[in-house]
C-alpha positions in Angstrom: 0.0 0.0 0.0 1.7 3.3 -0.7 1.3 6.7 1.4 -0.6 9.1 -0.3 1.7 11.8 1.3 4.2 10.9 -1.1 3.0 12.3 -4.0 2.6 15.4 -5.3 -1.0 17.3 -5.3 -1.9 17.9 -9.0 -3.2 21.4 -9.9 -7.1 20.7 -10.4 -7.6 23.3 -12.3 -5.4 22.5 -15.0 -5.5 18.5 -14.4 -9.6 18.8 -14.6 -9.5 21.4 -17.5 -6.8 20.7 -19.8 -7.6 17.0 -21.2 -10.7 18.1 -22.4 -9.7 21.3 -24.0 -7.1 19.5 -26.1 -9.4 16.6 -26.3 -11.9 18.8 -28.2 -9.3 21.0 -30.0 -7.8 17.9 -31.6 -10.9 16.2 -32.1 -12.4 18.7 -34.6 -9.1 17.5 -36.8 -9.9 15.2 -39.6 -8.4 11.6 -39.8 -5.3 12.7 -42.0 -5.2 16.7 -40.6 -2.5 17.7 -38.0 -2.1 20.4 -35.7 1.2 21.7 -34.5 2.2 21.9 -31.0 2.2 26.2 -31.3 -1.0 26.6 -32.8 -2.6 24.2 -30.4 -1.4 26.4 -27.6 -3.1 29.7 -29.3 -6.3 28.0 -29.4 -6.4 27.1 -25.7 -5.3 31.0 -25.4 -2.4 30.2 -22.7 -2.0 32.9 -20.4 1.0 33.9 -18.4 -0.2 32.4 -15.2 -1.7 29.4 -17.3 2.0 28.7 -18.4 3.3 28.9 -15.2 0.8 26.7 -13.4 1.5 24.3 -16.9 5.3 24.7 -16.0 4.4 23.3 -12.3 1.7 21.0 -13.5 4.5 19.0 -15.7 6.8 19.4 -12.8 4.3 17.6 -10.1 3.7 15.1 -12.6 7.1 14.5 -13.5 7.8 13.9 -9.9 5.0 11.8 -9.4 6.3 9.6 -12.5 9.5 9.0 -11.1 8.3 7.7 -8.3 6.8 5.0 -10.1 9.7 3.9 -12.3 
């Protein structure tokens, strides 16, 4: 059983918000389209603050998937 102490809280704002937003942006593509990384980023509109808490987002998660390995 492992201690729940041990890992790092996710940002729930971001964790609960950002799948879908990509989900949806990526799912208007058509089979054979693409989207580049850049453009995706200026649909979600990507604030300052929204990069940071991104920035720390990866960083928690990071952290919470080298604890698995």
């Amino acid at each position: 059983m492992t201690d729940d102490r041990a890992f790092p809280e996710l940002d729930p704002i971001i964790h609960a918000r950002a799948r879908p937003r990509v989900t949806v942006a990526l799912a208007t593509l058509a089979a054979d389209d693409r989207i580049a990384f850049p453009r995706l980023k200026e649909l979600l509109a990507l604030t300052g603050a929204g990069r940071r808490a991104f920035e720390e987002y990866t960083v928690a998660l990071r952290a919470l998937l080298a604890r698995i390995d």
